[in-house]
N, C-alpha and C positions, 0 to 999 in steps of 0.2 A: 186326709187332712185338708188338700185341697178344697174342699167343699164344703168346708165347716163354718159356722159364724160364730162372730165373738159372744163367746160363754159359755158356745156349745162346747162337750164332751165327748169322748171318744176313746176307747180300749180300744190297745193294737195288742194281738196277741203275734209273737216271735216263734214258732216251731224251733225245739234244740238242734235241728241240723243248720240249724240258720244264727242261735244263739253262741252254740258249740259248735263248734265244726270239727268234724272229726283230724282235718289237715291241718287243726291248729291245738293240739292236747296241752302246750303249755301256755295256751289263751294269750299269746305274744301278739299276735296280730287282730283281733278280735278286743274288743278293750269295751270300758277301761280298764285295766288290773288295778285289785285294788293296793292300796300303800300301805295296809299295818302289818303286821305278819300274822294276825288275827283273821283276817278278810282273807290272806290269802288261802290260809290254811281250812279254810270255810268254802273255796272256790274250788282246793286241790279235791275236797273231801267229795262236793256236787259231780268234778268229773271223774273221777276213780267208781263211783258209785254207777255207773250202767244198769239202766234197770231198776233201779229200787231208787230212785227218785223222780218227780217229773219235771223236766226242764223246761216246760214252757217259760218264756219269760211274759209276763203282761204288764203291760205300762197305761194308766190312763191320762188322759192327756185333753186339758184344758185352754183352749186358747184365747189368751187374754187380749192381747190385742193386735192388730194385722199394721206394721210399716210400712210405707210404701215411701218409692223414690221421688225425689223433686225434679226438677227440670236439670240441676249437674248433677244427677244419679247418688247424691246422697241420700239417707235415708231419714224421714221426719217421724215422728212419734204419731200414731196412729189413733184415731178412737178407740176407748178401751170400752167403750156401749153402758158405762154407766151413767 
């Protein structure tokens, strides 16, 4: 992402040892859990299932625009390259 400019795109793909972790089966520490009990029951379902689903996680990921700091280290609104 470092290297990316505004508009560019980019898939990160997440391996499940890195998504899931095996040290974490009630996904407590690993987040975010989700809040309905629909979502959970849908997260319990992905980690019980070993094997017979694949857990990559893939996110694409757009970056719209880069802030950068002023001279008191706040942050100003960046070009967005339109």
């Amino acid at each position: 992402i470092k290297t990316m400019k505004v508009g560019g795109i980019r898939q990160i793909v997440v391996p499940p040892e890195i998504g899931y972790p095996d040290d974490d089966p009630s996904h407590e520490r690993v987040g975010p859990r989700p809040v309905t009990f629909d979502g959970q029951r849908a997260l319990d379902f992905v980690l019980r299932n070993n094997g017979l689903i694949d857990k990559t996680l893939l996110f694409n990921v757009k970056l719209v625009r880069v802030d950068k700091p002023d001279a008191t280290g706040a942050f100003t609104r960046g070009d967005s390259g339109k």
